[in-house]
Biopython code that builds the backbone (N, CA, C, O; Angstrom):
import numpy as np
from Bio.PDB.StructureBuilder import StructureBuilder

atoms = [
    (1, "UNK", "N", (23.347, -1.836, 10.313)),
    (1, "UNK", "CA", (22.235, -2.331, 9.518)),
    (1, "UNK", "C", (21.137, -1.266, 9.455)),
    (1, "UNK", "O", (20.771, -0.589, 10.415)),
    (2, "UNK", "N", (20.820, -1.223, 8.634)),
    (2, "UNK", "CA", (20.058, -0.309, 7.832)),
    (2, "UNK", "C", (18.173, -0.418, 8.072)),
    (2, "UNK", "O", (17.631, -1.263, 7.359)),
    (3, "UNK", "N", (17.503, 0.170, 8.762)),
    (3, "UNK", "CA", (15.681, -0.376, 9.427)),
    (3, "UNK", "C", (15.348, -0.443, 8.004)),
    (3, "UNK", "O", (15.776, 0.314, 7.134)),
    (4, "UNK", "N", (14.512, -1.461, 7.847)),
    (4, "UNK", "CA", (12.853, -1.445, 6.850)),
    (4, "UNK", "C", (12.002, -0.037, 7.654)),
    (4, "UNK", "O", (11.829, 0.390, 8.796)),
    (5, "UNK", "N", (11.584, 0.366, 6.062)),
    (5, "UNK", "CA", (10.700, 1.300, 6.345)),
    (5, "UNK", "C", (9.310, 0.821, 6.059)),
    (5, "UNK", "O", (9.025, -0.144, 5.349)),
    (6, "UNK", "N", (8.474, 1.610, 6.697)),
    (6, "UNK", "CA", (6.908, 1.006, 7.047)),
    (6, "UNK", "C", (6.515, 2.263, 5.459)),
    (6, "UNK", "O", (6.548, 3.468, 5.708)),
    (7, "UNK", "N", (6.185, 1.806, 3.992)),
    (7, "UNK", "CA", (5.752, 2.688, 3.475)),
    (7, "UNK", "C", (4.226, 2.896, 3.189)),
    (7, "UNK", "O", (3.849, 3.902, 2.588)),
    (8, "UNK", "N", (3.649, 2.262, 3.477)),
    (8, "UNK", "CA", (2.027, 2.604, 3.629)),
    (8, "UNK", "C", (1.282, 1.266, 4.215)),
    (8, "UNK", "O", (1.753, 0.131, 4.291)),
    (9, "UNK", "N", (0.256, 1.629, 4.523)),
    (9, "UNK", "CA", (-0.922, 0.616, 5.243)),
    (9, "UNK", "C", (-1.966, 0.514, 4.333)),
    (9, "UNK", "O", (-2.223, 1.552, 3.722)),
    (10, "UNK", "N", (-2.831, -0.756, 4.010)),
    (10, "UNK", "CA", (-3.439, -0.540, 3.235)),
    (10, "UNK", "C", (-5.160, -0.955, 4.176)),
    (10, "UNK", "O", (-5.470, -1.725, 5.085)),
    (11, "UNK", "N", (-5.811, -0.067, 3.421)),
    (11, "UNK", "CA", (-7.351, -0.732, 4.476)),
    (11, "UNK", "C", (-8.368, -0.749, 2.883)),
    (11, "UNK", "O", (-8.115, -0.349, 1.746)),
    (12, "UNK", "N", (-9.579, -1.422, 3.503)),
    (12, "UNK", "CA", (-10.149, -1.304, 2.466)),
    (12, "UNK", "C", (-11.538, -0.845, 2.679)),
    (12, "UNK", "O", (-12.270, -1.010, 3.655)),
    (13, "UNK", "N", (-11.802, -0.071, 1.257)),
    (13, "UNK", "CA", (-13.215, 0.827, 1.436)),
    (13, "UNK", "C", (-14.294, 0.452, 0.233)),
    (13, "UNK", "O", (-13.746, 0.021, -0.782)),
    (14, "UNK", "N", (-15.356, 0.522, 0.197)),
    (14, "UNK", "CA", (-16.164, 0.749, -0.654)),
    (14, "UNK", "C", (-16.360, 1.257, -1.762)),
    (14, "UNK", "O", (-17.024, 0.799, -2.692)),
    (15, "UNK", "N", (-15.646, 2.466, -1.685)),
    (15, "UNK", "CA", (-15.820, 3.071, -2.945)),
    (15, "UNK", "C", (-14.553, 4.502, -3.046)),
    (15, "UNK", "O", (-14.526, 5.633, -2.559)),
    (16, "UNK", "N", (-13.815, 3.878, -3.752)),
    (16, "UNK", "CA", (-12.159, 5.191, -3.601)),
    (16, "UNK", "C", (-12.881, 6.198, -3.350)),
    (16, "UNK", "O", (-12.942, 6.667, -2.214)),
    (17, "UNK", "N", (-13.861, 6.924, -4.855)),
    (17, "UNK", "CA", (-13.733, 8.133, -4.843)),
    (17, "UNK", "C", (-14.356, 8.629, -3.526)),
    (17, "UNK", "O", (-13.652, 9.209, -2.700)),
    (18, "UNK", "N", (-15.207, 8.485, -3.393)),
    (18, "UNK", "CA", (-15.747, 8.874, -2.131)),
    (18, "UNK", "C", (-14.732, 9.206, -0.858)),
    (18, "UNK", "O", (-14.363, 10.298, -0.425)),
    (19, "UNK", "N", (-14.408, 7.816, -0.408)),
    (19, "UNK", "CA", (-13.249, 7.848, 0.629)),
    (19, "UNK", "C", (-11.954, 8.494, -0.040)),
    (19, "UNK", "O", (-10.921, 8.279, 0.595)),
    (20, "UNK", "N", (-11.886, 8.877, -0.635)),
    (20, "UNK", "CA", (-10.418, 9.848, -1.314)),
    (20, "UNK", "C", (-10.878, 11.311, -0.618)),
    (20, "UNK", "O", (-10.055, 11.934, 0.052)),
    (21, "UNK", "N", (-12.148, 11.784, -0.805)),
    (21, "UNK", "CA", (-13.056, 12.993, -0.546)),
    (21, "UNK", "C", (-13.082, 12.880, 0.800)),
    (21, "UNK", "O", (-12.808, 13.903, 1.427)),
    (22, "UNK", "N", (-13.401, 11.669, 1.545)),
    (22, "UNK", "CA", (-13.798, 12.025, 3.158)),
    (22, "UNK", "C", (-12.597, 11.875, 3.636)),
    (22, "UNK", "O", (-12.474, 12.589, 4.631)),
    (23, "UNK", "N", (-11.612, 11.259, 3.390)),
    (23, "UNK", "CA", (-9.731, 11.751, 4.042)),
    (23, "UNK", "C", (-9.461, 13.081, 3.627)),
    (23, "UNK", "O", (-8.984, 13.892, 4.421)),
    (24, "UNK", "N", (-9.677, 13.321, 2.662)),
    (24, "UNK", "CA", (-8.949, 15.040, 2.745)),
    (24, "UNK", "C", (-10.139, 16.165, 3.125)),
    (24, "UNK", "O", (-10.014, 17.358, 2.847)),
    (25, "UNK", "N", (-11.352, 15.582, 3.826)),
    (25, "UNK", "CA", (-11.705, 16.657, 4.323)),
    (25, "UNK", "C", (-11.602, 16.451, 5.298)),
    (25, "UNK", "O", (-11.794, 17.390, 6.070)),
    (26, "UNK", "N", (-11.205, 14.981, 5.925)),
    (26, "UNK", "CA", (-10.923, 14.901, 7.782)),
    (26, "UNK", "C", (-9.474, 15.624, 8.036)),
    (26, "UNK", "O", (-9.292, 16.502, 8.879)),
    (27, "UNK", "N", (-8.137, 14.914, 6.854)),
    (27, "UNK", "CA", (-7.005, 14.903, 7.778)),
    (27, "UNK", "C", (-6.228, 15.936, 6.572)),
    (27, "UNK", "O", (-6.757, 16.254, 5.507)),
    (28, "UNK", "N", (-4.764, 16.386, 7.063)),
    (28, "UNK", "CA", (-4.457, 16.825, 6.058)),
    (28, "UNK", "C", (-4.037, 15.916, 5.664)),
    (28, "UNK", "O", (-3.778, 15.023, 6.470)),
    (29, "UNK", "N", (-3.761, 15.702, 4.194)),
    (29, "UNK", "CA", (-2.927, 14.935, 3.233)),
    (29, "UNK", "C", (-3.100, 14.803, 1.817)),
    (29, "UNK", "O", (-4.112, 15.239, 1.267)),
    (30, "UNK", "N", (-2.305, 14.308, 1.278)),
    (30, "UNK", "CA", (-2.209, 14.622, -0.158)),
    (30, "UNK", "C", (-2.498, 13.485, -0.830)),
    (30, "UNK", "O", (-2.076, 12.471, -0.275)),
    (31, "UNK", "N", (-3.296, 13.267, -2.219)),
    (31, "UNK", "CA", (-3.382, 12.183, -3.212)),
    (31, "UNK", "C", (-1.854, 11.883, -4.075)),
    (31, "UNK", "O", (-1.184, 12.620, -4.800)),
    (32, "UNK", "N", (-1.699, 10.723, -3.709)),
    (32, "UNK", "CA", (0.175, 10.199, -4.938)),
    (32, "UNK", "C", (-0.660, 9.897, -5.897)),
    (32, "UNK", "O", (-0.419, 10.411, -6.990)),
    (33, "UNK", "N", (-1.974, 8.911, -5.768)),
    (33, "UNK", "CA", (-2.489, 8.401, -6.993)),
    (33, "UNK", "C", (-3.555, 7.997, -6.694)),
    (33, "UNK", "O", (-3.849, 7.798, -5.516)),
    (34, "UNK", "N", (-4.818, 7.669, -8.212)),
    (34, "UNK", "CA", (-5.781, 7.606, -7.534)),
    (34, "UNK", "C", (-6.741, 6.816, -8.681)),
    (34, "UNK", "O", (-7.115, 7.496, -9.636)),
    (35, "UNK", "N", (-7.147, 5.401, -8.611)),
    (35, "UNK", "CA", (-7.795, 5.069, -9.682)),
    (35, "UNK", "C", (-9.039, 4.078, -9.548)),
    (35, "UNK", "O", (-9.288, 3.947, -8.350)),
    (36, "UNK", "N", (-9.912, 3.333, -10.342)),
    (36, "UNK", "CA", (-11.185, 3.087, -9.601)),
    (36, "UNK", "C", (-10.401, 1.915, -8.046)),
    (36, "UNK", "O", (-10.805, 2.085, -6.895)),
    (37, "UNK", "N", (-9.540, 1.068, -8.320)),
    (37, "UNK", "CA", (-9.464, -0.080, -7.325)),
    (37, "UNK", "C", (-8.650, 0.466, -6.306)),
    (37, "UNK", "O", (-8.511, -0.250, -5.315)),
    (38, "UNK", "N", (-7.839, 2.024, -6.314)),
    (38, "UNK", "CA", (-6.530, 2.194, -5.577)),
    (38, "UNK", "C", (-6.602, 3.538, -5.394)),
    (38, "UNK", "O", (-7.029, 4.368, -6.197)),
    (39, "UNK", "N", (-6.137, 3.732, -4.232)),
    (39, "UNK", "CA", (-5.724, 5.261, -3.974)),
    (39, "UNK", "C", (-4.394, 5.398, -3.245)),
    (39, "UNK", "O", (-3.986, 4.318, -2.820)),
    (40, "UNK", "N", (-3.721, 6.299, -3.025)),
    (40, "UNK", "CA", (-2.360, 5.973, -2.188)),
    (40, "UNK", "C", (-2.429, 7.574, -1.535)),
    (40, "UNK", "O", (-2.014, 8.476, -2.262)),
    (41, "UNK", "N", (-2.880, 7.875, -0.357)),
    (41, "UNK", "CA", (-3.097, 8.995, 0.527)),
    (41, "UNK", "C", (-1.247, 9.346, 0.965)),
    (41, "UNK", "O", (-0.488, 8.393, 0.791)),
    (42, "UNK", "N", (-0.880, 10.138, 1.286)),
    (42, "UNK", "CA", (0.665, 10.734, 1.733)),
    (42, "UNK", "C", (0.298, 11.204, 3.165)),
    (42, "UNK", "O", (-0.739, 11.849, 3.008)),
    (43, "UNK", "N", (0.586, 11.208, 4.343)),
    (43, "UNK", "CA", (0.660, 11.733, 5.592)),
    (43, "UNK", "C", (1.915, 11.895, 5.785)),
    (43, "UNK", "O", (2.798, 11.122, 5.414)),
    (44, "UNK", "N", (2.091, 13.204, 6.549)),
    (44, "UNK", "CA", (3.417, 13.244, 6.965)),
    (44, "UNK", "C", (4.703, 11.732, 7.064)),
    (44, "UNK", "O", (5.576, 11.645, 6.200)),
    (45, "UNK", "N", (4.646, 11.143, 7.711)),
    (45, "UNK", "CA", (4.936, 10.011, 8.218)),
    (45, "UNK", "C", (4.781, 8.251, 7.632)),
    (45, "UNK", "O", (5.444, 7.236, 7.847)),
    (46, "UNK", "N", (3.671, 8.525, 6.890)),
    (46, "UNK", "CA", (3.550, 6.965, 6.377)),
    (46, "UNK", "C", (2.003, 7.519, 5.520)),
    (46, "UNK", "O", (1.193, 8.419, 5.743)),
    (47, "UNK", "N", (2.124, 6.513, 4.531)),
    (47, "UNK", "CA", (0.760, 6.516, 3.592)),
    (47, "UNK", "C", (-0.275, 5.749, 4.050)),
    (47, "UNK", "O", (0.070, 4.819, 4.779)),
    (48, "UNK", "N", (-1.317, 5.856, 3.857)),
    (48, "UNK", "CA", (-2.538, 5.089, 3.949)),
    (48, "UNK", "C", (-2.494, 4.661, 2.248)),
    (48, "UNK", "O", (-1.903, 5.429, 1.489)),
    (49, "UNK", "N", (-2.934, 3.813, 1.875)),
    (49, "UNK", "CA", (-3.730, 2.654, 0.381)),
    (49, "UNK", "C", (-5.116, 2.771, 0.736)),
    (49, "UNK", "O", (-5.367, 2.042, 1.695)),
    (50, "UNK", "N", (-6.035, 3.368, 0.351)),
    (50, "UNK", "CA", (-7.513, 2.752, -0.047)),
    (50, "UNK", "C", (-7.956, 1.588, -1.005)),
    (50, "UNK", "O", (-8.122, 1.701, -2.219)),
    (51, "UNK", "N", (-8.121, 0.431, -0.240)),
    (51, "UNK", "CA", (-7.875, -0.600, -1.628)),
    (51, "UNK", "C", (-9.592, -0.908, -1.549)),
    (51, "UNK", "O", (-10.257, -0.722, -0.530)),
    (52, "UNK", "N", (-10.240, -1.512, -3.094)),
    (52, "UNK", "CA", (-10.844, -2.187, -3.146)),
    (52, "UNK", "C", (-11.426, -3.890, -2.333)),
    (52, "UNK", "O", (-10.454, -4.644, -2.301)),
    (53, "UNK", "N", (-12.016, -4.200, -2.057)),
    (53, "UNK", "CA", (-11.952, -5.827, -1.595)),
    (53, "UNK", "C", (-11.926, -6.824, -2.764)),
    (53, "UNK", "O", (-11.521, -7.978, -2.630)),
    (54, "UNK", "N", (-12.506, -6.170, -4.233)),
    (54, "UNK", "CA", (-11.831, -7.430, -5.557)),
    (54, "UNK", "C", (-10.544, -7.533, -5.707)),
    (54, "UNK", "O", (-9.935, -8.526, -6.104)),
    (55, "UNK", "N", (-10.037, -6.329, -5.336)),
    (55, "UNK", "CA", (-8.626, -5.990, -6.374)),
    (55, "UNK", "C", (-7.526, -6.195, -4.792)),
    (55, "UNK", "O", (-6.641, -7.050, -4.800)),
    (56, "UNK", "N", (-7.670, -5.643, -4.026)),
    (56, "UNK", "CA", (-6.378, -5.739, -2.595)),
    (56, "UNK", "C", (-6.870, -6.283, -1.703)),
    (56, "UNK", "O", (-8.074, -6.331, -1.455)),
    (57, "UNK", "N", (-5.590, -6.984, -0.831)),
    (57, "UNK", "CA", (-6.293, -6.824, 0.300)),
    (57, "UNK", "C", (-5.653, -6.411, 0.976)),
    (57, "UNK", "O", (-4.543, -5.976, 0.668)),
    (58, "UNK", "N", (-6.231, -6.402, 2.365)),
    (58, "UNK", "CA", (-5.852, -5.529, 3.887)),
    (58, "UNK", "C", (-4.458, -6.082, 3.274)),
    (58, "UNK", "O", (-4.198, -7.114, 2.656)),
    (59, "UNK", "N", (-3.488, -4.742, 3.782)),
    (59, "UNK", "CA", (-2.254, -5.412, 4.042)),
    (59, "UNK", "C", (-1.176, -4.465, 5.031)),
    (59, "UNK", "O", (-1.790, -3.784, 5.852)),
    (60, "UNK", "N", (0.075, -4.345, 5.068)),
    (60, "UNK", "CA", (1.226, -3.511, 4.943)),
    (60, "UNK", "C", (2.315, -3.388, 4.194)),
    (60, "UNK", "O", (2.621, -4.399, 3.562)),
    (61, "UNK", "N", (3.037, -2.390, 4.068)),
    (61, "UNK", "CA", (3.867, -2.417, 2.739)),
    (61, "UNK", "C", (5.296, -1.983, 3.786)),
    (61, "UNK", "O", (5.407, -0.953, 4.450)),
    (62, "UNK", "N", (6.081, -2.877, 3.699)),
    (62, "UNK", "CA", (7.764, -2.597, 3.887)),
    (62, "UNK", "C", (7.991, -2.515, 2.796)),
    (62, "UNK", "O", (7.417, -2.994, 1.818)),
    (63, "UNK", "N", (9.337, -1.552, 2.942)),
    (63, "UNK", "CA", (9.678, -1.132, 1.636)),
    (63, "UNK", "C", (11.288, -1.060, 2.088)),
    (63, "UNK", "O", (11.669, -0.472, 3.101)),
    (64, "UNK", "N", (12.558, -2.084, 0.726)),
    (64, "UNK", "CA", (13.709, -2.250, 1.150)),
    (64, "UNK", "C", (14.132, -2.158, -0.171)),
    (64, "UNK", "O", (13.351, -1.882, -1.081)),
    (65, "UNK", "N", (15.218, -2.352, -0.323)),
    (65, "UNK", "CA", (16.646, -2.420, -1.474)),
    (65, "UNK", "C", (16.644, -2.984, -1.752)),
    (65, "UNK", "O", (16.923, -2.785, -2.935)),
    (66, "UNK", "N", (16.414, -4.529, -1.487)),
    (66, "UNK", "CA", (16.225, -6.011, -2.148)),
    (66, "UNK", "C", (14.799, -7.002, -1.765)),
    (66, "UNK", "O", (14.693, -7.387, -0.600)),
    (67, "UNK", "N", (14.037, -7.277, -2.487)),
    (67, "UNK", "CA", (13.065, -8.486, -1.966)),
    (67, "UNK", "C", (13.165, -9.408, -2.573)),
    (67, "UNK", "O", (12.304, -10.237, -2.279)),
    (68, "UNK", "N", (13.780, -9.686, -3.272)),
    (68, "UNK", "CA", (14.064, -11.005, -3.882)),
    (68, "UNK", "C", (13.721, -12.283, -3.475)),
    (68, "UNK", "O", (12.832, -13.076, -3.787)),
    (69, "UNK", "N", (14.823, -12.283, -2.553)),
    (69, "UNK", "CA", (14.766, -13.675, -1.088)),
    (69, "UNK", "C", (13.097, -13.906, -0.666)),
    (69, "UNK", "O", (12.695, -14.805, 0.072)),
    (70, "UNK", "N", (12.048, -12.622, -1.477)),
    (70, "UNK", "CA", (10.622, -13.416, -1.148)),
    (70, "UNK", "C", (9.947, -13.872, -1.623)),
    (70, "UNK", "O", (8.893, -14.264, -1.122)),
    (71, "UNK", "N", (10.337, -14.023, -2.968)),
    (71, "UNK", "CA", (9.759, -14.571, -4.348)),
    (71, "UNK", "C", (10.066, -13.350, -5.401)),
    (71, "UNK", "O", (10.670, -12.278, -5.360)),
    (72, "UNK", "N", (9.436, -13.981, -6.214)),
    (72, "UNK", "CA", (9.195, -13.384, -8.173)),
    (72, "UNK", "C", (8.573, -11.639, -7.914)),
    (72, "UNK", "O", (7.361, -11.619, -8.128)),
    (73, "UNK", "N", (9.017, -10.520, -7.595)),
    (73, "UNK", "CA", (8.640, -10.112, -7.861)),
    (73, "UNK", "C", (7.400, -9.141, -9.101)),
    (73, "UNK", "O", (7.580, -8.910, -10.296)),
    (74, "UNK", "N", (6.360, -8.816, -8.337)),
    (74, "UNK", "CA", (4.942, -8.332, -9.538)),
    (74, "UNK", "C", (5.615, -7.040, -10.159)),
    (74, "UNK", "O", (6.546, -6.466, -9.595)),
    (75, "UNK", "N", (5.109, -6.655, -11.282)),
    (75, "UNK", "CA", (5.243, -4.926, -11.270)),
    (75, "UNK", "C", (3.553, -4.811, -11.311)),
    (75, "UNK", "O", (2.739, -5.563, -11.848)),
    (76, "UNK", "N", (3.367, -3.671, -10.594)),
    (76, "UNK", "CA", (2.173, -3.103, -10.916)),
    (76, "UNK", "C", (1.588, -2.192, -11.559)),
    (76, "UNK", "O", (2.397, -2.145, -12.486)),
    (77, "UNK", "N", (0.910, -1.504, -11.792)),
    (77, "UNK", "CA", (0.168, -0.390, -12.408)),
    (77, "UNK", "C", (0.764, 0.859, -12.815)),
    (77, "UNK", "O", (0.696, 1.319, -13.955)),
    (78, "UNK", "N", (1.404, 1.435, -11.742)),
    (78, "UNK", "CA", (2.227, 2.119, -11.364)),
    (78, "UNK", "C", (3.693, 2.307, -11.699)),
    (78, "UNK", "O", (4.334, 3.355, -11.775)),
    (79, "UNK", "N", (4.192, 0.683, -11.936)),
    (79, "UNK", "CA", (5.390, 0.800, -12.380)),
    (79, "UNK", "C", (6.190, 0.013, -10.827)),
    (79, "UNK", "O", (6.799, -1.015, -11.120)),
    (80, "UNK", "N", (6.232, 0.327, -9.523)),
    (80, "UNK", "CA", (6.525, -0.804, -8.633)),
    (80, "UNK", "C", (6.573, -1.537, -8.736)),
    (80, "UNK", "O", (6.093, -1.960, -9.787)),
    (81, "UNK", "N", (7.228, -2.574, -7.734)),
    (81, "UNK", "CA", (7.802, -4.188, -7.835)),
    (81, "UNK", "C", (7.165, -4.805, -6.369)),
    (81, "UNK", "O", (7.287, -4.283, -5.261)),
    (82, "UNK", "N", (6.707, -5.617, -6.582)),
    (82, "UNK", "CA", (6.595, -5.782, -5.101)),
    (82, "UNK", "C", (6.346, -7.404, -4.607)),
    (82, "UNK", "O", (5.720, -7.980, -5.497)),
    (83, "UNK", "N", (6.642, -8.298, -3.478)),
    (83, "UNK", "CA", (5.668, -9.299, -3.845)),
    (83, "UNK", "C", (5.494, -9.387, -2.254)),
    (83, "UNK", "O", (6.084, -9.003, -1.244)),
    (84, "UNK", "N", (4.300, -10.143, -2.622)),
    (84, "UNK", "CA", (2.893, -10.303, -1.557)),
    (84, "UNK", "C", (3.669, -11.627, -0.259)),
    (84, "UNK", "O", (4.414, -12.407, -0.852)),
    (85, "UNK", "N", (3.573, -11.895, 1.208)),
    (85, "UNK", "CA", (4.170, -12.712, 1.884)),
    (85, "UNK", "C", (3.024, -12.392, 2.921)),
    (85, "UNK", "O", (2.473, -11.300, 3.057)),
    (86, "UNK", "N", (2.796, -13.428, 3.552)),
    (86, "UNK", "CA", (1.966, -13.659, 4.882)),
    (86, "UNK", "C", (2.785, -14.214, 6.275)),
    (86, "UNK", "O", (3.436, -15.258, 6.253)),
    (87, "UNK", "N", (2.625, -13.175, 7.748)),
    (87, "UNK", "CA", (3.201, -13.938, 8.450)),
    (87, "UNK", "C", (2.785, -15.176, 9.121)),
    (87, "UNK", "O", (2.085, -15.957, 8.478)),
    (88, "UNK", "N", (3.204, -15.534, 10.630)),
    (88, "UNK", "CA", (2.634, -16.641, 11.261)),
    (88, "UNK", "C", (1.407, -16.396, 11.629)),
    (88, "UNK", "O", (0.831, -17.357, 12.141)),
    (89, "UNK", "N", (0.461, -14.836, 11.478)),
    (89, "UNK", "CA", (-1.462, -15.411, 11.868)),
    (89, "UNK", "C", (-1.767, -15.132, 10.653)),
    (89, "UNK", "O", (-2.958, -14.868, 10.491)),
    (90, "UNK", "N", (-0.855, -15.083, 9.381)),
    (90, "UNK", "CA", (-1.591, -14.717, 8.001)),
    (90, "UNK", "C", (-1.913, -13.503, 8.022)),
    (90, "UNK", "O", (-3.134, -13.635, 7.938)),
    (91, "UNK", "N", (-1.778, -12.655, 8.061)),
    (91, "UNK", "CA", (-1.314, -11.669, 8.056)),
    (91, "UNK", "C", (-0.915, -10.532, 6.835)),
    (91, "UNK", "O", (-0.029, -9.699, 7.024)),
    (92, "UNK", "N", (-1.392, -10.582, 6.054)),
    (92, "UNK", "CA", (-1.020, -10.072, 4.399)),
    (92, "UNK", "C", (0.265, -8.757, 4.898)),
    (92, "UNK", "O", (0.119, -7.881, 5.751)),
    (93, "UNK", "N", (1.493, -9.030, 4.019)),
    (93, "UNK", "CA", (2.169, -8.103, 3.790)),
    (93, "UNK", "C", (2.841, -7.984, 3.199)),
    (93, "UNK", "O", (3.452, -9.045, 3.064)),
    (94, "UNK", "N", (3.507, -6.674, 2.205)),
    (94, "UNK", "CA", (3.647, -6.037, 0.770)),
    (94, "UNK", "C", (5.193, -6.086, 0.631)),
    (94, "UNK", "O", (5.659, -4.974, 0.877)),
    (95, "UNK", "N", (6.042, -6.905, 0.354)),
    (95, "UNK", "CA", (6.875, -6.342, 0.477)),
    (95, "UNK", "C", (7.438, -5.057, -0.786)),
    (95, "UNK", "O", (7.015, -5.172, -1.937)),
    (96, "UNK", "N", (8.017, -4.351, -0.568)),
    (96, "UNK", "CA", (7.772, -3.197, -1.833)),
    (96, "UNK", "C", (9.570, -3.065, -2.087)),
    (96, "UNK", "O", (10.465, -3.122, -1.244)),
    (97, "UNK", "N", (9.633, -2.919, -3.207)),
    (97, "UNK", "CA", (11.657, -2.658, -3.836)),
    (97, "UNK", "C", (11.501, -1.201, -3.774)),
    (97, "UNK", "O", (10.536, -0.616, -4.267)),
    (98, "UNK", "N", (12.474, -0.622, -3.155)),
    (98, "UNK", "CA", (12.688, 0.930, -3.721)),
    (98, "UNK", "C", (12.984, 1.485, -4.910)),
    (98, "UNK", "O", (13.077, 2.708, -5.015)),
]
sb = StructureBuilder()
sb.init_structure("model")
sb.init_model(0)
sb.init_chain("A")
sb.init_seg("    ")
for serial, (resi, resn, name, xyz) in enumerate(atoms, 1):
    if name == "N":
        sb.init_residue(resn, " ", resi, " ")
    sb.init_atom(name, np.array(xyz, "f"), 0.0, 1.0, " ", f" {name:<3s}", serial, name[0])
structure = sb.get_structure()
């Protein structure tokens, strides 16, 4: 059997552009994308999400071959599929289709 991968964390900030500017002058890493409600940071290892508090919320994003079994998948902005599931403390998390 095959692990879920952890593909990004999402936190939320005030204002992208700004926090897009103060991650790449703290850490290294690279912008995937970047727009007023969303940013998606690249680290070696796993992404950070800069989300808005209208538009996202806190969450995590697994990312598998099938999510079906969790509902209707969304497409988003981007073109991704994904749909939204909460665990047992509520808990927001992403599930994401490859």
């Amino acid at each position: 059997m095959e692990l879920d991968k952890i593909h990004h964390i999402a936190v939320q900030v005030s204002n992208i552009k700004k926090s897009v500017e103060w991650y790449k002058a703290k850490f290294s890493c690279e912008v995937d994308y970047s727009d007023s409600s969303w940013a998606l940071l690249r680290f070696a290892n796993v992404s950070v999400a800069l989300v808005t508090k209208n538009e996202h919320p806190p969450h995590y994003a697994i990312e598998r071959e099938s999510i079906s079994e969790f509902g209707a998948p969304l497409t988003h902005r981007d073109g991704t599929k994904s749909v939204y599931i909460s665990d047992l403390d509520d808990n927001t998390i992403e599930m994401l289709k490859l």
